[in-house]
C-alpha positions as CSV (number, residue, x, y, z in Angstrom):
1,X,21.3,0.3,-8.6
2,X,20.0,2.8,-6.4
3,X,18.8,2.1,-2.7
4,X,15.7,1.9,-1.2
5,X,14.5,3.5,2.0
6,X,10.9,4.1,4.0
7,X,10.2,6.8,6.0
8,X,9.0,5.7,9.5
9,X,6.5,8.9,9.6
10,X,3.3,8.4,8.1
11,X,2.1,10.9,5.7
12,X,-1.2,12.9,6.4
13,X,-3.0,10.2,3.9
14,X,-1.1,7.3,5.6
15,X,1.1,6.7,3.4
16,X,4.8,5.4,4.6
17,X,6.8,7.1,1.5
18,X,9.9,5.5,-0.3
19,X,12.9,7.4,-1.1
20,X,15.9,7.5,-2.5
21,X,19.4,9.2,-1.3
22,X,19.4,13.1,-3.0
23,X,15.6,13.8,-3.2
24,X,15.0,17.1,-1.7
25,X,12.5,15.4,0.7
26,X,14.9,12.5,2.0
27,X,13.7,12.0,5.6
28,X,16.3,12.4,9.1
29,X,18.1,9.3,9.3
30,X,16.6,8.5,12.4
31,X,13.1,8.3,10.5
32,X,14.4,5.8,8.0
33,X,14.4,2.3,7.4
34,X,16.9,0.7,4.8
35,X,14.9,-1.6,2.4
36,X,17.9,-2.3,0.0
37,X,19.1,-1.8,-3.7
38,X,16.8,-2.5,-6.6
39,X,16.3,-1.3,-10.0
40,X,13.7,0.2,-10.1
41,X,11.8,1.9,-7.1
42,X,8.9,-0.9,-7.7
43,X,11.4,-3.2,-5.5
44,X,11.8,-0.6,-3.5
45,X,7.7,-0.3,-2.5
46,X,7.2,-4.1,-2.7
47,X,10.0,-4.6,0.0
48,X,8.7,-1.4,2.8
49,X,5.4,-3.5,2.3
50,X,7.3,-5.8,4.7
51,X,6.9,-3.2,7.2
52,X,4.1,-0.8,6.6
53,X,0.3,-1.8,4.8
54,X,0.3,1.4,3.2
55,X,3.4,2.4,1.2
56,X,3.6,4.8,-2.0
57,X,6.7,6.2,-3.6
58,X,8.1,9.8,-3.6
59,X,6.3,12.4,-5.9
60,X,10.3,13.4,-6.5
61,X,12.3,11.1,-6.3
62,X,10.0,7.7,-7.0
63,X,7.6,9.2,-9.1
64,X,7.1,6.0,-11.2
65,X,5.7,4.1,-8.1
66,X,3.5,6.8,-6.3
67,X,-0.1,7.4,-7.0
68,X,-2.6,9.8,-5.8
């Protein structure tokens, strides 16, 4: 299962963004917030909700998860 994490910088929209390890847009460490390991990256969103109101996955490397 791959893990989870949220990037601490919000988006232009306001969007806290989960990623993956290996998407060409992985945040600094520093700007990162483990959320765990989950199948799918709908785990993934439901468990940054924890931490930021407005989450959406990665375009690259969550696509299933993000929206417009």
């Amino acid at each position: 299962m791959p893990n989870y994490y949220v990037n601490k910088n919000v988006q232009r929209n306001g969007d806290h963004e989960v990623h993956t390890p290996g998407c060409p847009f992985f945040p600094n460490p520093e700007n990162l917030v483990f959320l765990g390991s989950y199948s799918s990256c709908h785990g993934g969103v439901r468990a940054a909700r924890k931490y930021y109101r407005q989450v959406n996955g990665c375009f690259y490397c969550s696509r299933v998860c993000h929206t417009q």
